[in-house]
N, C-alpha and C positions, 0 to 999 in steps of 0.2 A: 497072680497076673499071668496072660497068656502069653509068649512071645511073639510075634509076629511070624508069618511065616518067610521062606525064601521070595516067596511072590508080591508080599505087603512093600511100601514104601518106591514101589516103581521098580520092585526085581533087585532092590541095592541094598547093600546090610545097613543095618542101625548105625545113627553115627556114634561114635563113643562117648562119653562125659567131656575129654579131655578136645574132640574135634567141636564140639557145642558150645565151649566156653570160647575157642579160636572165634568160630563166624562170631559170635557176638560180641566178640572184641572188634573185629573189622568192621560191624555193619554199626558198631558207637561211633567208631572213628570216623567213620566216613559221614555220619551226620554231625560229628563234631565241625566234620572241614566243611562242609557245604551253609553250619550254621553262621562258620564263622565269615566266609566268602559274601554271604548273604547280606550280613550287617554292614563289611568293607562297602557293597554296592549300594547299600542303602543311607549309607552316611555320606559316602560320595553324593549323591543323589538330592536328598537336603539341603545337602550347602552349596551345591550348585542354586537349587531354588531360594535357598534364603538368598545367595547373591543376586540372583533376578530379582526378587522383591526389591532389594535395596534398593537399586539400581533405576527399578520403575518408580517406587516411592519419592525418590531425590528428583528424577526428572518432574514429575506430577507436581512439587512442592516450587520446583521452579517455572513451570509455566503455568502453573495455576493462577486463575485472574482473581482480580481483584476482590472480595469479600465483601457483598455487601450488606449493612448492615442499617436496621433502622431503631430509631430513637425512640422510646416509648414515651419519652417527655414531648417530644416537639413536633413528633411523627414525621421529621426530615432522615430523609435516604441519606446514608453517610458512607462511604466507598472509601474502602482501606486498603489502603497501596499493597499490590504483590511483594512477592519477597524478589528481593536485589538478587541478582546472581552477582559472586565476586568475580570483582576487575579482573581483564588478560593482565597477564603479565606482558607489556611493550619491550618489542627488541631493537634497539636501535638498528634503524636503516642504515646498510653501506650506500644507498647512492645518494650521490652530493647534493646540498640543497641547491634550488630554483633559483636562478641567479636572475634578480629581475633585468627585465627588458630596458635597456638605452634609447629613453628618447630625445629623438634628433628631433630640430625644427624644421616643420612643411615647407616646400617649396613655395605654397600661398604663403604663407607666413613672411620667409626670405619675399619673395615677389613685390607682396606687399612695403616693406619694409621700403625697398627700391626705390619703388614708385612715390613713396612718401619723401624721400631723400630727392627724387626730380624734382618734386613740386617744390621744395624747399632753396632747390639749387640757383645761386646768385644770376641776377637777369645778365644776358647777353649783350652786350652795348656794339652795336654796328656804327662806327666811328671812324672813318680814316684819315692820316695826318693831310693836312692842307683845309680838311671843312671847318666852320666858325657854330660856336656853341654860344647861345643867347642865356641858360641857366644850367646849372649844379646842383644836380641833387643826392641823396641818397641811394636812391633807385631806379632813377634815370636822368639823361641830360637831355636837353632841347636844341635842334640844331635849329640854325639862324642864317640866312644867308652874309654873308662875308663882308664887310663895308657896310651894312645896314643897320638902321637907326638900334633894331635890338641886340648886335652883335657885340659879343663882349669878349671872347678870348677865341683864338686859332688853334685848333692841334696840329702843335708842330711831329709829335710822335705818338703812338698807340700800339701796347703789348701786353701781352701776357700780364696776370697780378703780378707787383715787385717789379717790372718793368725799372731799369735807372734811366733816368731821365736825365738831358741835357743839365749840365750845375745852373748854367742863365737862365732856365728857364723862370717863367713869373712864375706857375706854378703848376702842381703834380697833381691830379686826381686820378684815384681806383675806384673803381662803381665794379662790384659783383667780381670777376674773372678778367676785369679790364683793368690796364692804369694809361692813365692818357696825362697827357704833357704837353703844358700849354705857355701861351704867351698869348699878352694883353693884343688885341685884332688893332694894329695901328694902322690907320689911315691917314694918308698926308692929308692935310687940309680938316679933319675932324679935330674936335675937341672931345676928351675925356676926364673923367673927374678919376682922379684917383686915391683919393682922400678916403674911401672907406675900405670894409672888407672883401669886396670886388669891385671891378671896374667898372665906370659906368659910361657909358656915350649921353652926352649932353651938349646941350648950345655953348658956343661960344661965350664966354664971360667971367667974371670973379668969381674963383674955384674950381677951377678946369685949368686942363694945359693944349694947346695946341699943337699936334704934329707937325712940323714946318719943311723935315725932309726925314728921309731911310736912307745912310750913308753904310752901304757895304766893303767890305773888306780893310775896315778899320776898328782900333777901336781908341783911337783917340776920340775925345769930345769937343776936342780945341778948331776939328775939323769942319762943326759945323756952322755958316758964315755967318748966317744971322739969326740962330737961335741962342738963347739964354742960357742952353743948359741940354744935358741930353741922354737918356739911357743906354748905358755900353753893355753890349752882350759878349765878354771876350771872349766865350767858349767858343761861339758861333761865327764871330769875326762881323758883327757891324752895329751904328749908331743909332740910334731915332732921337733925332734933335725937333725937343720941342722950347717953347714959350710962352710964356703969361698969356692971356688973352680973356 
């Protein structure tokens, strides 16, 4: 074999055996490291994409619609539920629950109620002591002029309900927000019956009494001269002496 010359090889000596085995010791290594670098990037790489699969896979599985499907028996369409996604987990709420609302009654309501309570409210009896009351009722009385054939009782007084009435008096009636206090309407010279539950003015004759006088500021009966007998009012200090007749 020919040596090369000084000029072969780019002008530079042969490398030796011992410089030949060094490079091909560095140029293995160096594709060892780059093979090995190479796999690290590409394993990386993979499992980054198989994560993306999954990832798209699961979502797909959960929004995927419903599957439809048909019956080769009956040839009806048959629609198979998607798949459920599992429950949130619920976190109890800090803000306090919805306190329901208080309801009050409307002023139409109250208003109303009112009004219902007027209509209701006991009648008004316009009566003053000294007029003469011909009936008694319930719910209203009848005035009557005073002496006159349908006159039956005087209000001696008229007040407030529970009014106390004079103790002589014949008798007490309340109508509604009124109490009136009364006494039988004597007139001298009339007859009245007083044999039932109120008085009555009637003629002269068997079962009547006749008024024969009004003796004030007594209340002796022995006073009066020529009557039989006589009603004493001692609260009030006078007689009415009456008579058969």
């Amino acid at each position: 074999m020919t040596q090369p010359g000084p000029d072969e090889d780019g002008g530079r000596p042969p490398l030796s055996q011992q410089d030949k085995r060094a490079r091909v010791g560095a140029t293995a290594a160096a594709i060892a490291i780059a093979a090995v670098v190479t796999s690290i990037v590409l394993g990386i790489g993979v499992a980054a994409l198989l994560a993306t699969a999954g990832s798209d896979e699961t979502t797909e599985d959960l929004a995927a619609p419903a599957a439809v499907e048909t019956s080769a028996a009956t040839g009806v369409t048959e629609t198979s539920p998607a798949p459920v996604a599992p429950p949130s987990v619920l976190v109890p709420s800090t803000v306090p629950p919805t306190v329901p609302p208080t309801t009050t009654p409307s002023a139409v309501g109250i208003a109303g109620s009112a009004n219902k309570e007027a209509k209701q409210a006991p009648p008004k009896v316009e009566v003053a002591a000294g007029e003469c009351l011909s009936a008694l009722g319930d719910k209203e009385v009848t005035k009557a002029a005073c002496g006159s054939a349908e006159s039956r009782y005087k209000v001696v007084a008229a007040g407030p309900a529970g009014t106390a009435c004079p103790s002589d008096a014949d008798s007490g009636h309340t109508l509604g927000e009124t109490t009136l206090c009364l006494d039988i309407d004597w007139v001298v010279g009339s007859c009245v019956d007083v044999s039932g539950d109120q008085p009555q003015r009637t003629e002269c004759g068997p079962g009547g009494v006749q008024v024969i006088s009004i003796l004030p500021d007594t209340v002796n009966v022995n006073a009066c001269p020529s009557a039989d007998r006589g009603f004493v009012y001692d609260e009030r200090r006078f007689v009415v002496c009456i008579g058969d007749r």
